[in-house]
C-alpha positions in Angstrom: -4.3 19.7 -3.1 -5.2 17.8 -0.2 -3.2 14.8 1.4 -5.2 12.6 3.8 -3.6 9.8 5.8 -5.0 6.9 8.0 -3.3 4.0 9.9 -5.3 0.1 10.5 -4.4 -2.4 12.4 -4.9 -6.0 11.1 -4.5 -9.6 12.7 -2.6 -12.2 10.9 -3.0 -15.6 11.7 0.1 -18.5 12.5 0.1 -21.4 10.4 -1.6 -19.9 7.4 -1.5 -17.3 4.8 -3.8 -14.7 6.6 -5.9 -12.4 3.7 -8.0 -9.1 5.1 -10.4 -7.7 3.1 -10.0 -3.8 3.7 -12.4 -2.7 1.1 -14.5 -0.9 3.6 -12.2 0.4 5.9 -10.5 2.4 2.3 -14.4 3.9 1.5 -14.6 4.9 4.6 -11.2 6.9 5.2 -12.6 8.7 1.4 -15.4 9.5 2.7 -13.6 11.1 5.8 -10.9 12.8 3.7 -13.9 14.6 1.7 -12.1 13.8 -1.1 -13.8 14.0 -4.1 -11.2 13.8 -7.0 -7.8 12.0 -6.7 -5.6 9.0 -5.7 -5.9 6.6 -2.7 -3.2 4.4 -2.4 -2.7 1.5 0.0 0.3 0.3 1.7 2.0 -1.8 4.1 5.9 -1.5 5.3 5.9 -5.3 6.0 8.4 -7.0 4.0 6.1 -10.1 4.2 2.8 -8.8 3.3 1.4 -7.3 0.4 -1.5 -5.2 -1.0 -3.8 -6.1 -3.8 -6.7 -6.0 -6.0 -8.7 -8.4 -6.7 -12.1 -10.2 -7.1 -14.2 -12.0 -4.3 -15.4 -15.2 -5.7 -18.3 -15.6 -3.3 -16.7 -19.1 -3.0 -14.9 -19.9 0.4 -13.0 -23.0 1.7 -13.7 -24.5 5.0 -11.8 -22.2 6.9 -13.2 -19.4 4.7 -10.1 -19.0 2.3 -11.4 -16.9 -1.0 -11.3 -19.4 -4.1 -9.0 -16.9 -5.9 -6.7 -16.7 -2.9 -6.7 -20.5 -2.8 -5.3 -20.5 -6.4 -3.1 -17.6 -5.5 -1.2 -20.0 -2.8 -1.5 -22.6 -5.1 1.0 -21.1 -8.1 3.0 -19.0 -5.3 3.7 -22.6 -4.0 5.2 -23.8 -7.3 7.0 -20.9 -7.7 8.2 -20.4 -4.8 7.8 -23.7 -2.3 7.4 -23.2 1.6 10.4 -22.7 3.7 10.3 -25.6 6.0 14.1 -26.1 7.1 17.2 -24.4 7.3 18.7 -25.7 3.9 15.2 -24.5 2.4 16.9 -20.8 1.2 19.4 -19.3 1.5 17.8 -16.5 4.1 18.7 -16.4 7.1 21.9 -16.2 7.2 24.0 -16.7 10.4 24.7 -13.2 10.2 21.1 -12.3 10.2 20.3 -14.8 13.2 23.5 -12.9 15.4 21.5 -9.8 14.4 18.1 -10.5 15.8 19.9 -12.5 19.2 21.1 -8.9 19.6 18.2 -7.0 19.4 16.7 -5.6 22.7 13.6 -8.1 22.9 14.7 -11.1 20.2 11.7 -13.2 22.0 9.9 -11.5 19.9 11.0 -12.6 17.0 12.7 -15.8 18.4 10.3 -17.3 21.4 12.6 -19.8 23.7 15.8 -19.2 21.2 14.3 -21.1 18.4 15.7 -19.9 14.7 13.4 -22.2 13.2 10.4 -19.1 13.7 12.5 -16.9 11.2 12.3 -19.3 8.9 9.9 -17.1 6.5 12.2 -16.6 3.1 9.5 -18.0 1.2 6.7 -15.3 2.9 9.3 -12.4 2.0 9.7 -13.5 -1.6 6.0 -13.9 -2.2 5.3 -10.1 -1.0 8.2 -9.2 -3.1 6.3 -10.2 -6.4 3.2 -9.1 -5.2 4.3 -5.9 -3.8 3.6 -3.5 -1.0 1.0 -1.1 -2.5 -2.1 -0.8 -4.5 -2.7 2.9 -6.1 -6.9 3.6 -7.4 -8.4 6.8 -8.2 -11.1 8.6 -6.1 -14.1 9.7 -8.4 -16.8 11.7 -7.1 -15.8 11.2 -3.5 -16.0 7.5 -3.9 -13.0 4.5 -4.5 -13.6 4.2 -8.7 -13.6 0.3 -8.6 -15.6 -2.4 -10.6 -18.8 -4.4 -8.3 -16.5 -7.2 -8.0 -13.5 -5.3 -7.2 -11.8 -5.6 -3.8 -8.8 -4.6 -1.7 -7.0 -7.2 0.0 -4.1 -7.0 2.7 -2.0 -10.5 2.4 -0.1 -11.5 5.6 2.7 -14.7 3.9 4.8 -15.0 6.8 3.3 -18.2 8.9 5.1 -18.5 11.7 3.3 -16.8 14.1 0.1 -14.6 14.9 1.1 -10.9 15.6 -0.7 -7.5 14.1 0.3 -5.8 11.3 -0.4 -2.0 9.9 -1.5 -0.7 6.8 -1.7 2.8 5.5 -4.4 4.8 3.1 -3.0 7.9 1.6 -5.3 10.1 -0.4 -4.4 12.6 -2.4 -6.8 14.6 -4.2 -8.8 17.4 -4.2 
């Protein structure tokens, strides 16, 4: 039994639910594991972002938004509507703001003191239902998915650009 492991980088946009197709970048690390029967599995430790599988509709918005992930942010909305204020949810809590103020750099995470950039309940909830992982099985050296089949990494928090990770695991022999 062989475990092969691979770290990506991805860029996530501000002001927009930011979807990366990493379809390629998860044939590829097969083909390097050499692979040939097993699992791959994909996964992020971002508590806002998810992994998924899904179609590509071949139909794109103007700013080049998937059709399906246009419907995706539709229903997620009406489930579970953006956090725009404060009184929005519950999260954060006062508690939570003292705790990022005490971390070494809270620019990071709150530029010129604003609280406002942590407002992102609605982001964490979303990946919550969607969850953090996406588990396929390797056949023949190759990722054993349908023509239409794709792997998507979903970035809901909005309030700002930044780079996020992913993993691919395979396990196999």
């Amino acid at each position: 039994m062989t475990v092969f492991q691979k770290e990506f980088k991805v860029d996530a946009k501000e002001g927009q639910v930011s979807y990366i197709d990493i379809t390629n970048s998860i044939h590829q690390t097969i083909t390097e594991s050499g692979i040939q029967s097993g699992i791959c599995t994909v996964i992020t430790a971002h508590t806002t972002c998810s992994v998924f599988f899904e179609e590509d509709t071949h139909d794109k918005d103007e700013n080049g938004v998937d059709y399906l992930q246009l419907d995706l942010n539709t229903i997620l909305d009406k489930i579970i509507p953006p956090h725009l204020s404060a009184d929005s949810y519950h999260y954060p809590g006062e508690k939570h703001y003292q705790e990022v103020e005490s971390w070494p750099n809270p620019e990071e995470w709150l530029p010129n003191g604003d609280r406002s950039a942590l407002w992102n309940g609605d982001a964490h909830l979303k990946a919550t239902i969607l969850g953090s992982s996406e588990t396929l099985a390797v056949v023949d050296g190759k990722l054993a998915i349908g023509k239409t089949g794709y792997v998507y990494f979903a970035d809901f928090d909005k309030t700002r650009e930044r780079t996020r990770k992913y993993r691919v695991v395979i396990i196999g022999e």
